[in-house]
VMD Tcl script that draws the C-alpha trace (Angstrom):
set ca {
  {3.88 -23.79 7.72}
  {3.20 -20.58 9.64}
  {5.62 -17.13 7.95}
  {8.31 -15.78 9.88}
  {6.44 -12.98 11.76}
  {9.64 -11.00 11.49}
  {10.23 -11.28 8.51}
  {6.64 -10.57 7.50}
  {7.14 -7.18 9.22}
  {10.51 -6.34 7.53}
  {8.66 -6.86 4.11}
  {6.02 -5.10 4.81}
  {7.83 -2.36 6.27}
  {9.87 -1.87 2.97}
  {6.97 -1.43 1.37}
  {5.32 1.07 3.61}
  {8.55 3.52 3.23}
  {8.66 2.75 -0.18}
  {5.08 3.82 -1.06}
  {5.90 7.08 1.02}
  {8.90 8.06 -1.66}
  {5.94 8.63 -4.67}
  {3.24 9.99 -2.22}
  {1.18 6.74 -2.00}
  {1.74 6.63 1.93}
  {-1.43 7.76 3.44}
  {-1.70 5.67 6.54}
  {0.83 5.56 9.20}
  {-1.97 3.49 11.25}
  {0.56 0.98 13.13}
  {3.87 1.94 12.26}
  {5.94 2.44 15.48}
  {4.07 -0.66 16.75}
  {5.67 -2.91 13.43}
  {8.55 -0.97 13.99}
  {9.11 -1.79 17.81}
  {7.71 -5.51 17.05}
  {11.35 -6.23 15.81}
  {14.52 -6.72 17.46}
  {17.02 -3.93 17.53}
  {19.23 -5.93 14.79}
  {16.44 -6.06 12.57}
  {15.26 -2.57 13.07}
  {14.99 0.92 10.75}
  {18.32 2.81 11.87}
  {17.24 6.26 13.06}
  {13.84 5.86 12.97}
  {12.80 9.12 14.26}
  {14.24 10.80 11.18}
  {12.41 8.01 8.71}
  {9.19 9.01 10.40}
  {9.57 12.68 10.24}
  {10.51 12.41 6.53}
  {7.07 10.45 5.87}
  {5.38 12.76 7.79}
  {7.03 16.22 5.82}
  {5.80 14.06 2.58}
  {2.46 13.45 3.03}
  {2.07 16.97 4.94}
  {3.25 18.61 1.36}
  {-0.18 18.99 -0.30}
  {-1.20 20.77 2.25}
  {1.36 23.47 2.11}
  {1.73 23.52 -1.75}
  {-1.34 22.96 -2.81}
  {-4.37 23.30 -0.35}
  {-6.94 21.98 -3.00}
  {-5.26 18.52 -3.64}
  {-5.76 17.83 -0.10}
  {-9.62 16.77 -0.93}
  {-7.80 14.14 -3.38}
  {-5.60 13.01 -0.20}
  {-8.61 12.50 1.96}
  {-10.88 10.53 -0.89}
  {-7.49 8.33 -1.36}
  {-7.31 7.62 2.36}
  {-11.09 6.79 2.14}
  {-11.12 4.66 -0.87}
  {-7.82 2.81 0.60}
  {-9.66 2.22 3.71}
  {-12.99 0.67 1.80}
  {-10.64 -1.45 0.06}
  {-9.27 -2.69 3.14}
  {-12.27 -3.79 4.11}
  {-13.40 -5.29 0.84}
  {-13.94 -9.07 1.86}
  {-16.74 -7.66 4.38}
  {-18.10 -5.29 2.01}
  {-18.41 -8.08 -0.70}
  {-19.60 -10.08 2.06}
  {-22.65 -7.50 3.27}
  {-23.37 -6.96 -0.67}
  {-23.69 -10.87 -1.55}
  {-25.89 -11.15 1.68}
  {-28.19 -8.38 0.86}
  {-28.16 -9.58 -2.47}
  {-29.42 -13.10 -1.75}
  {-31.62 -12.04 0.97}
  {-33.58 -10.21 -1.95}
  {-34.16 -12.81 -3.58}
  {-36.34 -14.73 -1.43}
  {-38.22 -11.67 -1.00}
  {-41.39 -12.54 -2.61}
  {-42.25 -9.17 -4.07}
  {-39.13 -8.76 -5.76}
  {-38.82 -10.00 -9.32}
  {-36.24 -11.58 -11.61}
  {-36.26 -8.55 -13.71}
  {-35.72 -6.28 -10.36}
  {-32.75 -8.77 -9.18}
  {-30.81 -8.06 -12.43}
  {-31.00 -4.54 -11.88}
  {-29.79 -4.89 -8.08}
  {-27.04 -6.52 -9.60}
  {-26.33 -4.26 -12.20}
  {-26.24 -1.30 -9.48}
  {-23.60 -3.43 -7.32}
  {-21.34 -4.01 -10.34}
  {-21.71 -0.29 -11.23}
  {-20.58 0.67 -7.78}
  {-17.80 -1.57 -7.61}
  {-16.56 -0.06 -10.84}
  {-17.18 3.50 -9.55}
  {-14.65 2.99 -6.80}
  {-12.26 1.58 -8.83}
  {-12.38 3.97 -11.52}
  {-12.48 7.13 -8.93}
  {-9.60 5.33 -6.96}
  {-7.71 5.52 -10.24}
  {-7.81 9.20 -10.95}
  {-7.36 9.72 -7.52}
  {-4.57 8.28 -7.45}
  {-3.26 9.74 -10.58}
  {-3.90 13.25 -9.17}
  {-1.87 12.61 -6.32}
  {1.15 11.25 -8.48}
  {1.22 14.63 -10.62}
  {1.37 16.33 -7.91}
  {4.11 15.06 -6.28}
  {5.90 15.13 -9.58}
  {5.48 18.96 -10.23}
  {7.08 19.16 -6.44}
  {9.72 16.62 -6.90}
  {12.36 19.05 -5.68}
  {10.52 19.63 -1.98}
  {10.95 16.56 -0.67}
  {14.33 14.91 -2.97}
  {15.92 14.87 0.21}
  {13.34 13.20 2.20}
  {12.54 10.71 -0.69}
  {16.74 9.89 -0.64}
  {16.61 9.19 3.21}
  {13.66 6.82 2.94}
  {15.37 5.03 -0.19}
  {18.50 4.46 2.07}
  {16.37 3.55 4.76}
  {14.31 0.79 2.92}
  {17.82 -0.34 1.20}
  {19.40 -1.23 4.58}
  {15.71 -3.15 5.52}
  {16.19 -5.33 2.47}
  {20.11 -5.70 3.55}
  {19.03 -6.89 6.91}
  {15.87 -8.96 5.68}
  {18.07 -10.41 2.89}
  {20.72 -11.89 6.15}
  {17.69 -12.70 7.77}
  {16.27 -15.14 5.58}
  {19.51 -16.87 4.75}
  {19.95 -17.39 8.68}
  {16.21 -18.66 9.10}
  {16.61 -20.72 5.55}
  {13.16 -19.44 4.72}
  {11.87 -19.42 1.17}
  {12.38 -15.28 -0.41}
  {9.44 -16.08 -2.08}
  {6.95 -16.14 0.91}
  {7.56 -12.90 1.58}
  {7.14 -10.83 -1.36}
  {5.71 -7.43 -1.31}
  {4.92 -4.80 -3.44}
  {6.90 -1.45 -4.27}
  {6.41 1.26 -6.48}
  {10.02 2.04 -6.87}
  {12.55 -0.54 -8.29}
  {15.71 1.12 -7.44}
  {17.33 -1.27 -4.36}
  {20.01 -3.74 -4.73}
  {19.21 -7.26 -3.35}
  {15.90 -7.55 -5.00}
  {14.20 -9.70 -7.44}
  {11.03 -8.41 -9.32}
  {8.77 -10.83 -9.84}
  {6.12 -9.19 -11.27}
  {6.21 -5.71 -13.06}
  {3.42 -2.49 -13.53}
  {0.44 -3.52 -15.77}
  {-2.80 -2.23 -16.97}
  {-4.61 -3.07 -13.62}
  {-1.69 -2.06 -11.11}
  {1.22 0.69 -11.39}
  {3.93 -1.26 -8.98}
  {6.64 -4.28 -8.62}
  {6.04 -7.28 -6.92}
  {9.48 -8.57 -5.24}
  {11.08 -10.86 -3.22}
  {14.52 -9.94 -1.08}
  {17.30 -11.94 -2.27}
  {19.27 -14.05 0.70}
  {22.89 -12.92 1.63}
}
mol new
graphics top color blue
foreach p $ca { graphics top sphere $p radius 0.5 }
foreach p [lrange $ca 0 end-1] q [lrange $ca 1 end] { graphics top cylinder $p $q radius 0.2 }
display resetview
């Protein structure tokens, strides 16, 4: 059975403005487009405001701190590689196997091709990582410059899970198809299903019905 495509967009709309309240919200790539997907019921009230507030955010390092913009970009690059990860595994596992039925490459040689993919793959995670981590400090040394944006976009993702929680009770559809991630676990309605762990730093949830 096919997801609610509505419903699908409320979740992942929650966690788009969610992400945005700790900084994580590089990529507004499709947002009004989600946004005007859904019916007026279903939509973010004052959306205008919502955007500029994500937009004031992730415009901050720029007028704090003009070196941790570098940091922003290589996120927005490494998020966008990851994104793409199936066909980069994909090109990597076809190169890989097209080596070996090169005849002048050896067994010995193969190992070493692999070893250099594996080393890659951990490079990119590890540089994500402290990327990531730079970004985090930063916006927790300028907490106070944005409090009042961050409070807008918590209000606005609490009345999307208010709406998505009367949604699902009126479609009967199961909470649990259409979990989502969120770095912030301060909303009423939710259910965590999964917390931070060594590998990721945010909740998995589901909305609860009303």
């Amino acid at each position: 059975m096919n997801k609610d495509e509505e419903l699908d967009t409320m979740a992942w709309l929650i966690s788009v403005i969610d992400s945005y309240r700790v900084g994580m919200g590089v990529d507004m790539e499709g947002l009004r487009e989600k946004v005007r997907s859904l019916p007026p019921s279903l939509r973010v009230e004052n959306w205008t405001q919502v955007y500029k507030d994500m937009k004031e955010i992730t415009d901050l390092p720029y007028e704090k701190e003009p070196g941790i913009k570098k940091w922003v970009n290589i996120f927005a690059f490494l998020r966008y590689l990851i994104k793409q990860a199936f066909l980069i595994i994909g090109v990597i596992l076809f190169i890989f196997l097209l080596t070996m039925r090169l005849p002048f490459i050896t067994t010995a040689q193969l190992q070493y091709i692999l070893y250099v993919i594996v080393a890659v793959i951990w490079i990119v995670v590890a540089v994500r990582a402290y990327t990531k981590d730079k970004l985090k400090m930063f916006y927790y040394r300028h907490q106070k410059d944005y409090k009042k944006n961050e409070e807008r976009l918590q209000k606005s993702a609490q009345d999307l899970i208010y709406k998505m929680g009367k949604a699902l009770s009126e479609k009967d559809a199961n909470p649990k198809r259409y979990s989502f991630s969120v770095y912030q676990r301060d909303y009423k309605g939710i259910t965590v299903l999964k917390k931070p762990g060594i590998l990721k730093d945010y909740y998995v949830i589901t909305v609860k019905k009303l």
